[in-house]
C-alpha positions as a Markdown table, in Angstrom:
| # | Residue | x | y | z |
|---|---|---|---|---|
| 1 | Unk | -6.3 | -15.9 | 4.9 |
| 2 | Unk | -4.5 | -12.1 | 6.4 |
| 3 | Unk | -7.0 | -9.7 | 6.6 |
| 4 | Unk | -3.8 | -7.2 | 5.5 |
| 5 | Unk | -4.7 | -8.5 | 1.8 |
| 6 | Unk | -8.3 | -6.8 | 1.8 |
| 7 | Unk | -9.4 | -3.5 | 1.9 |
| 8 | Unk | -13.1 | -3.0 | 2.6 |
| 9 | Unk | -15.0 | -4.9 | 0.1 |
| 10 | Unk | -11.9 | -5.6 | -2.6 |
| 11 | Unk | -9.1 | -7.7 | -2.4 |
| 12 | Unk | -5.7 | -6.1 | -3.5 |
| 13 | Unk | -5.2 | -9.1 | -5.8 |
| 14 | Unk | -8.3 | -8.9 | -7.7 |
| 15 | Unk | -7.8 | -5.3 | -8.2 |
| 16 | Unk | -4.2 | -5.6 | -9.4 |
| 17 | Unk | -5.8 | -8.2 | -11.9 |
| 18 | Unk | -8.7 | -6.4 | -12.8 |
| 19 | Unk | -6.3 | -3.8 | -14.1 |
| 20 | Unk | -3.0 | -5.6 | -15.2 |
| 21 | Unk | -2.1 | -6.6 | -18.9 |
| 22 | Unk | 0.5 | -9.4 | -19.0 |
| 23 | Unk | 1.0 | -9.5 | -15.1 |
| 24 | Unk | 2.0 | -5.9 | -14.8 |
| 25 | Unk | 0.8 | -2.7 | -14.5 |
| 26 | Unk | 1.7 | 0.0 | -16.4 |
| 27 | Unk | 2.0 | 3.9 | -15.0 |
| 28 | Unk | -0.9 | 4.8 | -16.5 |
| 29 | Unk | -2.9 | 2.0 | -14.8 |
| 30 | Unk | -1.7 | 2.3 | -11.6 |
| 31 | Unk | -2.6 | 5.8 | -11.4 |
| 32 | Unk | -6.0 | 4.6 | -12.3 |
| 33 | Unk | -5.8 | 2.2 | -9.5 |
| 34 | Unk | -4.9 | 4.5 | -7.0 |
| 35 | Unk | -7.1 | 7.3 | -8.0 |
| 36 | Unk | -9.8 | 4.7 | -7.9 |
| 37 | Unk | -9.6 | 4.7 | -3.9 |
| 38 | Unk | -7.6 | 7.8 | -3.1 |
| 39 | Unk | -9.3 | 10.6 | -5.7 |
| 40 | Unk | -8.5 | 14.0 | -3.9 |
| 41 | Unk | -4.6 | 12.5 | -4.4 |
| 42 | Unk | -2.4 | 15.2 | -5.7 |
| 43 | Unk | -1.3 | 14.8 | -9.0 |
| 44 | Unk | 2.2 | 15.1 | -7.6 |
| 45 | Unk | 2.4 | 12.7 | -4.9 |
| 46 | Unk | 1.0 | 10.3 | -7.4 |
| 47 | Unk | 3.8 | 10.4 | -9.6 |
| 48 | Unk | 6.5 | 10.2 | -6.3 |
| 49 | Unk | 4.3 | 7.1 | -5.0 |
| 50 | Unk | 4.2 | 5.8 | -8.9 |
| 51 | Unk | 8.3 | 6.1 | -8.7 |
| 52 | Unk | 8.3 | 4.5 | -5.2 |
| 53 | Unk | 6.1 | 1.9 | -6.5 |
| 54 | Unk | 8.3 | 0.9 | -9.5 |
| 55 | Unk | 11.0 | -0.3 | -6.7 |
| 56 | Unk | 13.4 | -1.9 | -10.1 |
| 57 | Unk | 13.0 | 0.9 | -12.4 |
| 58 | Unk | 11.5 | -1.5 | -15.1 |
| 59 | Unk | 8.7 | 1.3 | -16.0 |
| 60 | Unk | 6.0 | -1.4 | -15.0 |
| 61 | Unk | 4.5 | -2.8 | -11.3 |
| 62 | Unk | 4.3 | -6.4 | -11.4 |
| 63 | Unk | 2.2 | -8.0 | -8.2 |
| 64 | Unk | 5.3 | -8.0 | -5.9 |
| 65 | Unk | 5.9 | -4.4 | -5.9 |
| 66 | Unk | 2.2 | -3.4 | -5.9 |
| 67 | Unk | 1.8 | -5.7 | -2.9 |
| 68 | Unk | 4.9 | -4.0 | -1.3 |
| 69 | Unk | 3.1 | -0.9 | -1.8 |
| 70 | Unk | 0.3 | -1.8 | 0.8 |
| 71 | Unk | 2.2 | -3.3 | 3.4 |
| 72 | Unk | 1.5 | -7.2 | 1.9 |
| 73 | Unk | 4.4 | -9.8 | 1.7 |
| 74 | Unk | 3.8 | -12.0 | -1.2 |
| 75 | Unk | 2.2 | -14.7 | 1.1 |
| 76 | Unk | -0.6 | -11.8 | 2.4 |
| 77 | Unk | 1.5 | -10.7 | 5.4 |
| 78 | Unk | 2.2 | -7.5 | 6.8 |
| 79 | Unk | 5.9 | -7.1 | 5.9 |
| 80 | Unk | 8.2 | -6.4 | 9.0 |
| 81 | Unk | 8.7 | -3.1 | 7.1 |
| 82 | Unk | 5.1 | -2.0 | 6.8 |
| 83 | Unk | 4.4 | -3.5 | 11.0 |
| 84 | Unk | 8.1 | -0.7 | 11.9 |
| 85 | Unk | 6.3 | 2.1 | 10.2 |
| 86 | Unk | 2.7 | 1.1 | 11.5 |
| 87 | Unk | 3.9 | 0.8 | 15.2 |
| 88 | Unk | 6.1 | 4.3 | 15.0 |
| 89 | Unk | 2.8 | 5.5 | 13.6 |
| 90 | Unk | 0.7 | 4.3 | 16.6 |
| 91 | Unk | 3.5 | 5.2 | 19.5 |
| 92 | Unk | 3.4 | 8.4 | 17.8 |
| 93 | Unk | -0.1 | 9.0 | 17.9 |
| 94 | Unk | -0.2 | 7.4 | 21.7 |
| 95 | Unk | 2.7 | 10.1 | 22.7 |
| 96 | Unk | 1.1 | 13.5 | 21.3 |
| 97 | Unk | -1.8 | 12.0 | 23.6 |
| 98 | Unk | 0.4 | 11.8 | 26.5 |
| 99 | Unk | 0.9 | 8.3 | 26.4 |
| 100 | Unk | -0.3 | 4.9 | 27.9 |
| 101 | Unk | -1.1 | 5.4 | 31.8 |
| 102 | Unk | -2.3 | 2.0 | 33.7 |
| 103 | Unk | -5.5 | 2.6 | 34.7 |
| 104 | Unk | -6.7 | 0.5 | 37.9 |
């Protein structure tokens, strides 16, 4: 079992099915979903991440893309995409902070 597919108390899959009708969710939905755990989200970026979301242009998020959206293979991995961007992120942060020094 990742820990990747869990976020505090709810498991992305649960809350993907606690708010799909026939596998999918639907734009208005998702927005629910999101503003569920991100409220203060700009009305804005939720449409962008709605559009990002919706990776085939079908006007629907099945499991796949919403799972993409987090970081999660379908398997409950972290995706080799979501790890890049999560290491830059880190080595980033490390940098402005003047790096790693050894410490003996």
């Amino acid at each position: 079992c990742s820990t990747a597919m869990e976020v505090g108390n709810y498991s992305y899959r649960a809350v993907f099915a606690s708010h799909a009708r026939g596998g999918v969710l639907t734009e208005e939905s998702f927005k629910r979903v999101i503003m569920q755990f991100e409220p203060s989200i700009k009305s804005d970026q939720l449409t962008r991440l709605w559009f990002f979301a919706d990776s085939d242009g079908s006007g629907q998020v099945d499991l796949f893309e919403y799972m993409r959206l987090f970081g999660v293979s379908a398997n409950g991995d972290m995706t080799d995409e979501f790890y890049d961007v999560v290491v830059m992120h880190m080595y980033n942060r490390l940098h402005t902070k003047g790096g790693v020094r050894r410490v003996c």
